[in-house]
C-alpha positions in Angstrom: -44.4 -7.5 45.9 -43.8 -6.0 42.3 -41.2 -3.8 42.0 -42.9 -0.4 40.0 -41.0 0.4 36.9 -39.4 3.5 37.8 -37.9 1.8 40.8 -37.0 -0.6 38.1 -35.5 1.5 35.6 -33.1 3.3 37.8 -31.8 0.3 39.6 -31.3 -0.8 35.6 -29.3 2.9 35.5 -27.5 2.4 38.0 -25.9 -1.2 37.1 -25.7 -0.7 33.7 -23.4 2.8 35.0 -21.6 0.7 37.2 -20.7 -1.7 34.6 -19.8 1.1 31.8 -17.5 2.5 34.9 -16.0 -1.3 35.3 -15.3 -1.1 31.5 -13.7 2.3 31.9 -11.2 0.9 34.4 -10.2 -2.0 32.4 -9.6 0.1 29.4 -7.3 2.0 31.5 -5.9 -1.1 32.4 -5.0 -2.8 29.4 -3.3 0.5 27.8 -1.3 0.8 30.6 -0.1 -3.2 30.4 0.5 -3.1 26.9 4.2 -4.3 25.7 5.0 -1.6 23.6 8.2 -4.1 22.3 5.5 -6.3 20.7 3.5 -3.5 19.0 4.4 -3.0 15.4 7.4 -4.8 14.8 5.7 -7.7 16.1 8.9 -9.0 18.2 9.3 -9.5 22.1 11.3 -6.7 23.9 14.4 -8.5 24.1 14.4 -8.8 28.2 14.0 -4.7 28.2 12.4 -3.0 30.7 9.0 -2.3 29.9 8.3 1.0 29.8 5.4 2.6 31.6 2.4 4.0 29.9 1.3 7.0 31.9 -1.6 9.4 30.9 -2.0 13.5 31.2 -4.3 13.7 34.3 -7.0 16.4 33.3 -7.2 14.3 29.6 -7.8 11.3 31.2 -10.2 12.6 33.4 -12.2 14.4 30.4 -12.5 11.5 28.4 -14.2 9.6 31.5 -16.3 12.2 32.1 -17.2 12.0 27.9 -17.5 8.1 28.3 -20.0 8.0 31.2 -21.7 10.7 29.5 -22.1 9.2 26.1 -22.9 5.6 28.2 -25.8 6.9 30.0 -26.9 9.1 26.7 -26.5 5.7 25.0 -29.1 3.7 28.1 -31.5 6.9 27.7 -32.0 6.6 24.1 -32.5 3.1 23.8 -29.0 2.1 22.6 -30.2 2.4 19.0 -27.1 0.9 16.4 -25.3 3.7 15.0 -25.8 4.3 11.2 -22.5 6.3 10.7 -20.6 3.2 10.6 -21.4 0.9 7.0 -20.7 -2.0 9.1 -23.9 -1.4 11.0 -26.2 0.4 9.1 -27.9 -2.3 7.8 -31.5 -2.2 8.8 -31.1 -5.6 10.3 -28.9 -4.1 12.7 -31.7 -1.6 13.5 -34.4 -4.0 13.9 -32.8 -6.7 16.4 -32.2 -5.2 20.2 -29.1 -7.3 21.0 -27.1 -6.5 17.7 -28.6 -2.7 18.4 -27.1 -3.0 21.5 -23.5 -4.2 20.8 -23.1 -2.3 18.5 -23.5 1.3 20.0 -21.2 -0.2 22.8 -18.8 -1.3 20.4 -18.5 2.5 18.9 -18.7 3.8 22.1 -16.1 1.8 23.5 -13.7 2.2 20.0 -14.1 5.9 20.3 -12.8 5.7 24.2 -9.5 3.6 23.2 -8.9 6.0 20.7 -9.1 8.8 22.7 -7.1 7.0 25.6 -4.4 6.2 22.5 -3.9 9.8 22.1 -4.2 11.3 25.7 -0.7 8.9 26.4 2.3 11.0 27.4 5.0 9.6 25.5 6.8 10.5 22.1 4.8 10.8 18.8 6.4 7.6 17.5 5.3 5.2 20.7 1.4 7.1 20.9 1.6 6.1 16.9 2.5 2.4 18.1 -0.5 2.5 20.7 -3.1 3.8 18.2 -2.3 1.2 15.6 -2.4 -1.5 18.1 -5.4 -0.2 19.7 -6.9 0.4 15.9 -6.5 -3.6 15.3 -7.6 -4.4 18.6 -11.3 -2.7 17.8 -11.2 -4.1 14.1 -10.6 -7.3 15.4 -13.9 -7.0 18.0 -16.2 -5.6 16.2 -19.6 -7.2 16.7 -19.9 -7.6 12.9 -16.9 -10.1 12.9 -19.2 -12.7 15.1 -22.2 -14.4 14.1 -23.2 -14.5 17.9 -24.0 -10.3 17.0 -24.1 -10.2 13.2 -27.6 -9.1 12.1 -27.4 -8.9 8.7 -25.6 -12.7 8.4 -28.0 -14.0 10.8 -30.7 -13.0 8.6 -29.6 -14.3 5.3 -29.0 -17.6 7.1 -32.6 -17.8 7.9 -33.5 -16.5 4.6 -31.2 -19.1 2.8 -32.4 -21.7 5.2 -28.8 -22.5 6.4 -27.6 -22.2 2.9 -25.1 -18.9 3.8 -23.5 -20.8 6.8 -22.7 -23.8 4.5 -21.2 -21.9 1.5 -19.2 -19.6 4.2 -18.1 -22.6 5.6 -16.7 -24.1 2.4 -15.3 -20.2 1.5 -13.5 -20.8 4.7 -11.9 -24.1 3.7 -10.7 -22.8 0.6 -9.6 -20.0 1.3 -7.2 -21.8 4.7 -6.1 -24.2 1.4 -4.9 -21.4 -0.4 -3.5 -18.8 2.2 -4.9 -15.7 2.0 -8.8 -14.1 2.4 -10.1 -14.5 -0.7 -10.7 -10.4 -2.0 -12.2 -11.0 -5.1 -13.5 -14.3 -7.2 -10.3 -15.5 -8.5 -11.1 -18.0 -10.6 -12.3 -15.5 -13.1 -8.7 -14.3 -13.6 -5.6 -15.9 -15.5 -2.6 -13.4 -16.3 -2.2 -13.0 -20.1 -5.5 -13.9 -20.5 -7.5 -11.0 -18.9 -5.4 -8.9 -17.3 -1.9 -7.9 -18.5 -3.1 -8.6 -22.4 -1.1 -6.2 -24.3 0.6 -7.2 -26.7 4.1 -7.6 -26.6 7.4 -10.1 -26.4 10.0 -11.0 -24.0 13.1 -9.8 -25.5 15.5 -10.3 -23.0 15.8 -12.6 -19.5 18.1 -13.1 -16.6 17.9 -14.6 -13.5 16.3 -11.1 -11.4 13.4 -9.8 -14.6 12.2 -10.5 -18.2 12.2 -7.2 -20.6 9.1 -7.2 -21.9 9.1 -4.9 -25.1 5.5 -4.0 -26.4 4.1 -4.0 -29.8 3.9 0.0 -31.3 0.1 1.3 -32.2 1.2 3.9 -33.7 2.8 4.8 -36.8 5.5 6.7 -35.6 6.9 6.6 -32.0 9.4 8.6 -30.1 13.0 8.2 -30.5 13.6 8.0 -27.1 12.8 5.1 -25.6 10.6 4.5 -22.5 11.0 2.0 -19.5 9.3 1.1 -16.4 10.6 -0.1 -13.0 7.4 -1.6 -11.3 7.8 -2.8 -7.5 9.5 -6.1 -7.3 7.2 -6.7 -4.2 4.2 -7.0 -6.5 3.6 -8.2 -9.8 4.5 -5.8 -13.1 0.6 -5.8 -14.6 -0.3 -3.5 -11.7 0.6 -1.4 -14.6 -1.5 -3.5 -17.2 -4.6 -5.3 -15.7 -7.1 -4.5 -18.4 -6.7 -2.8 -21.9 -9.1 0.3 -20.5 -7.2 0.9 -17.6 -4.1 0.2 -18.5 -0.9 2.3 -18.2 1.4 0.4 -20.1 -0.8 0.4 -23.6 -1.5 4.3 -22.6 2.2 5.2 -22.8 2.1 2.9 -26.2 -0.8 4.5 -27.3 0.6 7.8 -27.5 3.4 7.1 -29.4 6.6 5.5 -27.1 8.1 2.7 -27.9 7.4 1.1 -24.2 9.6 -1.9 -22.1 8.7 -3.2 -18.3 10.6 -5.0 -16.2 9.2 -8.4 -15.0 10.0 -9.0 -12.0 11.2 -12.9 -10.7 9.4 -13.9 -8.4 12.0 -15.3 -6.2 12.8 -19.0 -5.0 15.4 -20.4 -2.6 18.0 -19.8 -5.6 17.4 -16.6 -5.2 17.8 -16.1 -1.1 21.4 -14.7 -1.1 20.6 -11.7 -3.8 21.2 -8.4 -2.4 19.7 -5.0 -3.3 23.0 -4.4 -5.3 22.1 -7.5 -7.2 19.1 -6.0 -8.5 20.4 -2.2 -9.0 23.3 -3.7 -10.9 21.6 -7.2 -12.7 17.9 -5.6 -13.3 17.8 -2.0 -13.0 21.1 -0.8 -14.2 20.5 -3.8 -17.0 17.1 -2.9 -18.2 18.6 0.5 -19.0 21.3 -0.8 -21.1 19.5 -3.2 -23.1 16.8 -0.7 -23.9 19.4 1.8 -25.3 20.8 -1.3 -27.5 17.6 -2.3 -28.7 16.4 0.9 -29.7 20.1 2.7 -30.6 19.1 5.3 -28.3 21.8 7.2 -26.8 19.1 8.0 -24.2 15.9 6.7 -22.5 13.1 7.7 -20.7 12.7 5.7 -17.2 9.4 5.3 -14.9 9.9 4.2 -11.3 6.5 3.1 -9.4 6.5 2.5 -5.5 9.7 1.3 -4.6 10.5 0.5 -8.1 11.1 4.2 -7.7 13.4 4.0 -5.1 15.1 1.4 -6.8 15.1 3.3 -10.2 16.9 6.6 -7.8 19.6 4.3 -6.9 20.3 3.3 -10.1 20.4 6.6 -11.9 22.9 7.7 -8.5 25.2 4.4 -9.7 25.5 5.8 -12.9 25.9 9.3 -12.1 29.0 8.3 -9.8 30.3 6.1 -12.7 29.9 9.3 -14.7 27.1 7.5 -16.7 24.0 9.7 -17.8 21.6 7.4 -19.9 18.5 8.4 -18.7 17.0 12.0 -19.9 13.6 12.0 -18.0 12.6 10.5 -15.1 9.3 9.4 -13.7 8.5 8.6 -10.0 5.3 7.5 -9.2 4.4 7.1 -5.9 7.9 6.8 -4.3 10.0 7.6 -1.4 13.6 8.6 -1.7 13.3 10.6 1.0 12.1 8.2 4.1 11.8 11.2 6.6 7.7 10.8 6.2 7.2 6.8 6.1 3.4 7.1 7.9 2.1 4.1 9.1 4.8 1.8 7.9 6.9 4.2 10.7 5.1 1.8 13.7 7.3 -1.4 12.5 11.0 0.2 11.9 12.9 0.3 15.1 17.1 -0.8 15.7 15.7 -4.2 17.2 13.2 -4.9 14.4 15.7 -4.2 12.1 18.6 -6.6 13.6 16.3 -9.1 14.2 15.5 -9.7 10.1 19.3 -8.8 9.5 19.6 -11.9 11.8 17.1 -13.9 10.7 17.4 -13.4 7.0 20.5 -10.7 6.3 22.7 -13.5 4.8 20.1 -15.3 3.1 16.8 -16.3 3.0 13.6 -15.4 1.6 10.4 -12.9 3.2 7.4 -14.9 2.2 4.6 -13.0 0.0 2.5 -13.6 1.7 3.9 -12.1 5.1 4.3 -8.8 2.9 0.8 -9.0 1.9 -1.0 -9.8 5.1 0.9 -6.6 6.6 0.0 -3.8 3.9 -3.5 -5.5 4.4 -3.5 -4.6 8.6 -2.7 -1.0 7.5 -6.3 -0.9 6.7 -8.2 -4.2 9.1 -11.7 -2.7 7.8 -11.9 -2.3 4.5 -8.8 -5.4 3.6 -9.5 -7.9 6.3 -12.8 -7.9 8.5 -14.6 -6.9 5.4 -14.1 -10.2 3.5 -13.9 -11.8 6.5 -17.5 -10.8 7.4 -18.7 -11.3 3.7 -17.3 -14.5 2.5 -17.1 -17.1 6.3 -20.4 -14.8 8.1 -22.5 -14.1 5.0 -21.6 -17.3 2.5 -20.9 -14.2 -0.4 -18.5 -14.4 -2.8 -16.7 -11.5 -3.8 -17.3 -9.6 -6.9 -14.5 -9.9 -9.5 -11.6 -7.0 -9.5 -9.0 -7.2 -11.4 -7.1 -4.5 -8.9 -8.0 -7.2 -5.9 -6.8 -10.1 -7.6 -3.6 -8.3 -8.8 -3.1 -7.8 -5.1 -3.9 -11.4 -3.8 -0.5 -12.6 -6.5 1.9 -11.9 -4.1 5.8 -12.0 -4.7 8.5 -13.0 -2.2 11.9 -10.9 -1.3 15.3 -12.5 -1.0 16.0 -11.7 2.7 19.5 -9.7 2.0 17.9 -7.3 -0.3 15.3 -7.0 2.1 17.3 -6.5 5.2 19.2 -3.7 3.3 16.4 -2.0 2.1 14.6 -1.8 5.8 18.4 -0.6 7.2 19.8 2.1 4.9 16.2 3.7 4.0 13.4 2.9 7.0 15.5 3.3 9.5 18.8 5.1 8.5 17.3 7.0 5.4 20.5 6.8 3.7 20.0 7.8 0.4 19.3 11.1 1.1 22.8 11.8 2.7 25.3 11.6 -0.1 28.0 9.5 0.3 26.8 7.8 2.9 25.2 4.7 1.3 27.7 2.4 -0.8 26.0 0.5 -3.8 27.1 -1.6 -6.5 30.7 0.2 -5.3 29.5 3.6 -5.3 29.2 6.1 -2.6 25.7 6.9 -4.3 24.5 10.9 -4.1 21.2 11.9 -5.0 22.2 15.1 -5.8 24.2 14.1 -8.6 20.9 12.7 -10.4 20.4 15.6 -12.5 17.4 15.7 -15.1 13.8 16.9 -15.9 11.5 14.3 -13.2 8.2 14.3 -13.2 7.1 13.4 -9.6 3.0 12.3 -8.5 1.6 11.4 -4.8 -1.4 10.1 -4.1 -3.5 12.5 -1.3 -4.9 9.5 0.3 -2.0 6.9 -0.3 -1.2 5.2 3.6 1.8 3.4 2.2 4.0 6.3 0.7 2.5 9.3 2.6 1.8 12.2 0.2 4.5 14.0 1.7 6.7 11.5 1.4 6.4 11.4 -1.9 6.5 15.7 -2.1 9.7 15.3 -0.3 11.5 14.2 -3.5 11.2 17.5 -5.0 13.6 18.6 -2.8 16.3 15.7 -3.0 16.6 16.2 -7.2 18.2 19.1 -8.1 16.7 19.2 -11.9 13.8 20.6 -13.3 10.8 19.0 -11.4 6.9 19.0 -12.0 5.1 17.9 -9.1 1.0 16.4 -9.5 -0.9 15.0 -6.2 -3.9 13.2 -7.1 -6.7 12.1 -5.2 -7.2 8.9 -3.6 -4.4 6.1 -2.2 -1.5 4.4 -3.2 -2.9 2.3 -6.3 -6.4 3.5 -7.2 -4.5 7.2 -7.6 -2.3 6.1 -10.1 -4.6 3.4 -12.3 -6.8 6.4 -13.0 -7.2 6.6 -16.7 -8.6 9.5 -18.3 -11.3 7.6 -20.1 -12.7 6.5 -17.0 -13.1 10.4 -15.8 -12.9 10.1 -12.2 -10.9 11.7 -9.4 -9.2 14.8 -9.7 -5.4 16.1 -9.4 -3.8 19.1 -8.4 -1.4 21.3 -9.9 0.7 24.6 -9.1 0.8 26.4 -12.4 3.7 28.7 -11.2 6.0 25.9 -10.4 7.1 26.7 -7.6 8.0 23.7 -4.5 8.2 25.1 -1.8 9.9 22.8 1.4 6.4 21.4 2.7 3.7 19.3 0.1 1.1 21.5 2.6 2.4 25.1 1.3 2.8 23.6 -2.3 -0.8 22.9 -2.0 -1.9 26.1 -0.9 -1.0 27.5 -4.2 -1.7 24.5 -6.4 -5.2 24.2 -8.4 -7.7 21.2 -8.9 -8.1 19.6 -12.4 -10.8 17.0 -12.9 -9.9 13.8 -14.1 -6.7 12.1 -14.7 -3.0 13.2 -14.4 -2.1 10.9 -16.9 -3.0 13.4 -19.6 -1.0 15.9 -17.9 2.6 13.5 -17.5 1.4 12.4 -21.1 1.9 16.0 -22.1 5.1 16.2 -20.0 6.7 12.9 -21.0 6.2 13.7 -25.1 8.4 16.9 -24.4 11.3 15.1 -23.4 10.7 12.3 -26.0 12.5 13.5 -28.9 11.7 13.5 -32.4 9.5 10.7 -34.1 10.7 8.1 -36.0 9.4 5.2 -38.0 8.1 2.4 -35.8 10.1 -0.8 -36.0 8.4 -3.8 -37.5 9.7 -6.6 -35.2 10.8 -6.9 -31.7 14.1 -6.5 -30.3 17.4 -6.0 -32.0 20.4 -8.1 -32.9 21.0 -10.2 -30.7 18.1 -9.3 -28.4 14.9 -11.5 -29.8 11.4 -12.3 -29.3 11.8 -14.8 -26.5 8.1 -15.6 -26.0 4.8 -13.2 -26.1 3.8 -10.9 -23.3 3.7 -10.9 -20.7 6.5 -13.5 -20.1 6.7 -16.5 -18.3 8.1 -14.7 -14.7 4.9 -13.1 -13.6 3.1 -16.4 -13.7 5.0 -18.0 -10.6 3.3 -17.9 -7.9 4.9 -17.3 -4.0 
């Protein structure tokens, strides 16, 4: 006899609600297993007790309730892909059943963990741990990752006949020859060829950075002269990928006579340098053979990301020394305060910590590489699976970005500066308590850094949290201007004004108060570019204008070789 279909579609009801309740169980399950010494830091829990993952009752309760709900809602309506999410809004996704269907489980599901993530009863710092494992977890199984579910790859491979499946095939094989995802088409780029192409010379080298002094195009330029401090986890032409977006010609542009630190990318005779190596032999350095190339008494200094940090440490060396040789500082971008780390908060614990100072505290190096694949799992989507899904699933290759391939040239640490830096400011945040850190033979006090700053966050930025980056204005004790800008840690601060994009807020009284939100609630939005407005800023504290010099260098400090130096080209 035929079952009729009513009889039909409720016994289909009635499994498919059984299996939904199934999943709900092991959901539960798996939160409550999870080693919560493995999550972040990445290390075993060192024979401790695992702690148990409990749940508030009437939360946990709600969500099921919500999940059966939106499960049967789901059946009801035909399971239809969701188009909120731009990994399945394709049309393809819409059109095939099964990828229409694994889909809207997949979101359900994602939306569940999350909510499970945040109904666990536990400090903030371990429910932070759970929701960014839980957040890689779902990245990591999203039906778009698979070919098995992919709509859109499956058809282009019948479109291409195959074709798509061979190229991503042979995007796979190079891109496991040379390490990393491929993020852009980087063949199309060569360093002092299309990106970091203003002109310039080397004009002084050691073994931690090249000085890079660039050519004036102006007439005139200020007496003061002005240096940047990029990261030394990245690679200096962040700062000067192409001439229209470039920060480094901006600042020569309008009249400074501009230097930048090239960073070394390190080697094994570099694994014993410590971070007092490169306040004292780069930072401290770079300062001092600036003033003797120019004869300034004074310079103007820029720190970027922890080239920042670095740059804060520096200026406290010299202050305890009794030294004052910078009149303006800049800090883009950069924690000194490491009270609000954000995400980067899930890896810093005591036994992540001892564990590099074992591994690598005396010497050593952290690969590139390992830096690079972690600042991309901050974001799985839009730095991993995305490429992933495009370049093995799809046969694509990615368009050409200068930003992208700038962030595929990755540097390596020496393990002893690294261990320090993740001790005295992750975890410790010692630099805020004066006297408390010792560097280069100081007992090094913030408050003793005592000058004009000009201080920008990025509203978006998941690696120096915007008020992270606030929380400076209330460490320096001179006269501070604050700017947030919109969007995240790099594409905030390579926003030239010609490109008119974004926007940037100010507070035209001044005033910082203690939190970035109150600042905010008196601040007011400017289209376009803060660069116009630290332009405006930086030319106040720049002195009088003199005659540009002719050649590069001074005395004994010559044109080594053109910009932008041999350093940046070694690869990790």
């Amino acid at each position: 006899m035929t079952q009729n279909a009513p009889d039909f579609l409720t016994q289909a009801a009635q499994q498919f609600q059984q299996s939904m309740t199934e999943n709900w169980s092991k959901a539960v399950q798996s939160l409550q297993s999870m080693d919560l010494g493995a999550i972040g830091s990445g290390l075993p829990a060192s024979g401790a007790k695992k702690p148990e993952i409990h749940f508030a009752p009437e939360k946990l309760q709600e969500l099921q309730q919500q999940y059966l709900h939106d499960a049967m809602g789901m059946f009801s309506n035909g399971m239809s892909a969701p188009s909120s999410d731009k990994r399945f809004s394709g049309e393809a996704w819409g059109s095939n059943p099964l990828a229409a269907y694994s889909a809207a489980v997949y979101m359900l599901n994602a939306r569940t963990m999350m909510g499970l993530a945040d109904a666990v009863e536990s400090d903030e710092k371990t429910r932070s741990r759970i929701r960014f494992a839980v957040e890689q977890w779902m990245a990591a199984a999203a039906p778009s990752n698979f070919m098995a579910f992919n709509a859109e790859a499956q058809k282009k491979a019948i479109e291409t006949k195959g074709e798509s499946i061979a190229k991503g095939i042979q995007n796979l094989v190079h891109d496991l020859r040379q390490g990393h995802v491929s993020m852009t088409d980087e063949s199309l780029f060569e360093v002092g060829k299309n990106v970091a192409t203003t002109e310039g010379a080397v004009v002084f080298e050691n073994a931690f950075f090249q000085l890079i002094e660039y050519k004036p195009l102006t007439a005139k330029v200020y007496e003061k002269p002005f240096l940047m401090v990029p990261p030394c986890i990245n690679k200096f032409y962040i700062l000067d990928l192409q001439p229209e977006n470039s920060l480094v010609r901006y600042a020569v542009a309008q009249g400074h006579r501009t230097f930048v630190v090239s960073w070394r990318n390190p080697d094994a005779s570099m694994a014993t340098a410590t971070w007092d190596d490169y306040i004292e032999q780069a930072v401290i350095k770079a300062i001092g053979v600036t003033q003797e190339i120019s004869g300034s008494d004074t310079i103007n200094a820029l720190g970027f990301c922890v080239g920042g940090t670095m740059l804060g440490t520096a200026l406290a060396v010299l202050a305890a020394r009794g030294e004052k040789p910078v009149a303006s500082a800049t800090f883009l971008t950069s924690l000194l305060d490491f009270t609000d780390t954000g995400i980067l908060d899930v890896f810093i614990d005591d036994a992540f910590v001892e564990y590099r100072e074992k591994e690598m505290g005396k010497g050593g190096l952290m690969k590139g590489q390992d830096l690079a694949s972690t600042f991309s799992f901050l974001r799985p989507n839009d730095l991993v699976w995305n490429y992933v899904v495009g370049n093995y699933l799809k046969g694509e290759t990615p368009p050409p970005f200068d930003l992208l391939y700038w962030n595929s040239d990755s540097t390596n640490l020496p393990g002893p500066y690294y261990a320090w830096y993740l001790r005295n400011t992750y975890l410790e945040n010692n630099l805020i308590k004066p006297g408390k850190a010792i560097v280069c033979g100081e007992k090094i006090d913030l408050n003793a850094v005592d000058m004009p700053v000009y201080i920008y966050g990025s509203r978006e930025d998941h690696i120096v949290p915007i008020g992270g980056a606030y929380a400076s204005t209330q460490v320096l004790p001179g006269k501070k201007r604050f700017v947030m800008g919109a969007s995240g840690h790099i594409a905030g601060v390579i926003n030239p004004p010609s490109k008119n994009k974004r926007s940037h807020w100010i507070r035209a009284d001044g005033k910082l108060p203690k939190s970035q939100a109150t600042w905010l609630e008196g601040a007011t939005e400017h289209p376009g570019s803060w660069w116009t407005d630290w332009s405006t800023w930086l030319k106040g504290n720049a002195g009088k204008q003199v005659a540009a010099p002719k050649t590069y260098g001074k005395g004994k400090y010559k044109a080594a070789m053109p910009a932008p130096g041999s350093y940046v080209k070694a690869k990790a």
